[in-house]
N, C-alpha and C positions, 0 to 999 in steps of 0.2 A: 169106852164111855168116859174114864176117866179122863183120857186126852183133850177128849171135847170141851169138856167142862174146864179143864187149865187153860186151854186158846180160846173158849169164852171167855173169862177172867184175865188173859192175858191183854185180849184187846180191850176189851169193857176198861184195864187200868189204863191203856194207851191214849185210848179215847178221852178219858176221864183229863188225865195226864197235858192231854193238847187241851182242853177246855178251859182248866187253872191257867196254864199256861199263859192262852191268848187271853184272859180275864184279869189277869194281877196288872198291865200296868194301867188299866181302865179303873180298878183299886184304887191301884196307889197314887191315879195320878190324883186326884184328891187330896192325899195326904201331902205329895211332896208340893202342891203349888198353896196348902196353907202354911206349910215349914216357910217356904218364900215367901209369902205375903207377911208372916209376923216377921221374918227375922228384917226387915227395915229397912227391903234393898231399894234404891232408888234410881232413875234415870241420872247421868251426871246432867250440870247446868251447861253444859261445853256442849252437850246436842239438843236439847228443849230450849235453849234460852232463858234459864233462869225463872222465878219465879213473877207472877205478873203484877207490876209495882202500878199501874194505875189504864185507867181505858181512857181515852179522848174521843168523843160525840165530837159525827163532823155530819154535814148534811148527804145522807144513803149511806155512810160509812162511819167504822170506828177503825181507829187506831189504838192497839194495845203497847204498851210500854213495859218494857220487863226491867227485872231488876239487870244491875251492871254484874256481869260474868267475868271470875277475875281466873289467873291461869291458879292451880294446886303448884307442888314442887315440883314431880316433871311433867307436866304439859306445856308442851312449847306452842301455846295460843296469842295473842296479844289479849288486853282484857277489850272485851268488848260491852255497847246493849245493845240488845235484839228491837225490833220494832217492828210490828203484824200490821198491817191494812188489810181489815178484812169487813165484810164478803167483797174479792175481787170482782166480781161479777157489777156491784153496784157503785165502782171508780169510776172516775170519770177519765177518757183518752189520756189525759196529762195530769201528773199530781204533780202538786208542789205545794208544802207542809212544813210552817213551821213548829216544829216541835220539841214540845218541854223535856227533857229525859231526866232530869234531875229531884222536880217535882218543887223548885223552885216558883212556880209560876211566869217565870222567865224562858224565852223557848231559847233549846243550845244549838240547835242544828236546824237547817232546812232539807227536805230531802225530794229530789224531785227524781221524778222517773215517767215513762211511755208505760201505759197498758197496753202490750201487743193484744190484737184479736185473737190469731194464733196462742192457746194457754200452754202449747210446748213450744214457743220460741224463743230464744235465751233474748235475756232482759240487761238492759241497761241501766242506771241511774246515777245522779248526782248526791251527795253530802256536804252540802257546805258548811262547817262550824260557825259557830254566832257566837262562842266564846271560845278560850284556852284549855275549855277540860276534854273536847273531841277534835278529832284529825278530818279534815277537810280530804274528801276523794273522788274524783272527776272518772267520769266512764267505768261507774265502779260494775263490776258485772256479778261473778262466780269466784274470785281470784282466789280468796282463801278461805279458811273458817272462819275468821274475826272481820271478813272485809267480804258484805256479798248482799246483793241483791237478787234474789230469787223467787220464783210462783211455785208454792206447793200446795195444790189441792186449789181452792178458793182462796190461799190469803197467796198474801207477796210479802216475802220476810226479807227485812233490811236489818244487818248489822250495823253498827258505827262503832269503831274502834274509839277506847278513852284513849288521850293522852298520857302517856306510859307515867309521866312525870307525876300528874294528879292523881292516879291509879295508883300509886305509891303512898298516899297520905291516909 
């Protein structure tokens, strides 16, 4: 009888045993994602684009302008700003925009591009600068991080590299 009663209590602990087990990180995960939410961790601006420095109302669409992304000490980025058209859906076949980035009310850049039908086929577009503070880039497609025209999701996000010279001041 005695035996019974210890491999009762033996599994009853085993069992008990698996149950904490699989239950603590359903716990703790509670605990550790408000540790992470206070301690101030943040996306860097070198993948979001920075934070968003102003919208421009266009007719079915806006254009979002983000602030200028400058490199830290070792990130080897060039500085760029990001620039959203979005909802892609409501572009029209061809854009071309000239657009403020500065917040000068003066536009720095034109940016043209093709809406493909196709929303996974890689994309094309133009950058022409209207002043000295951005780099002008022809056929710019995917090439780098600071230099890219792309469709994600509903928008179509366009880089413009600053001019390293100005980005210095």
């Amino acid at each position: 009888m005695r035996a019974r009663i210890l491999s009762i209590l033996a599994y009853t602990g085993a069992g008990l045993t698996l149950l904490v087990a699989a239950s603590v990180p359903f716990v703790l995960m509670g605990v550790f994602s408000n540790a992470v939410g206070r301690a101030g961790l943040h996306i860097d601006a070198v993948y979001t684009g920075g934070a968003i420095a102003r919208t421009i109302q266009r007719d079915g669409y806006q254009i979002v302008v983000q602030e200028p992304v400058k490199p830290r000490l070792l990130e080897h980025i060039e500085p760029f700003v990001q620039i959203v058209f979005e909802p892609a859906d409501s572009l029209p076949t061809r854009v071309s925009d000239d657009v403020d980035l500065d917040g000068d009310g003066r536009p720095d850049v034109r940016v043209s591009f093709s809406v493909p039908a196709d929303s996974s086929a890689k994309m094309r577009g133009d950058v022409t600068a209207l002043n000295g503070g951005y780099v002008s880039l022809a056929n710019l497609s995917d090439e780098s991080f600071s230099r890219m025209v792309v469709r994600t999701g509903n928008k179509i996000v366009v880089r413009v590299p600053v001019n390293k010279n100005v980005a210095v001041r």
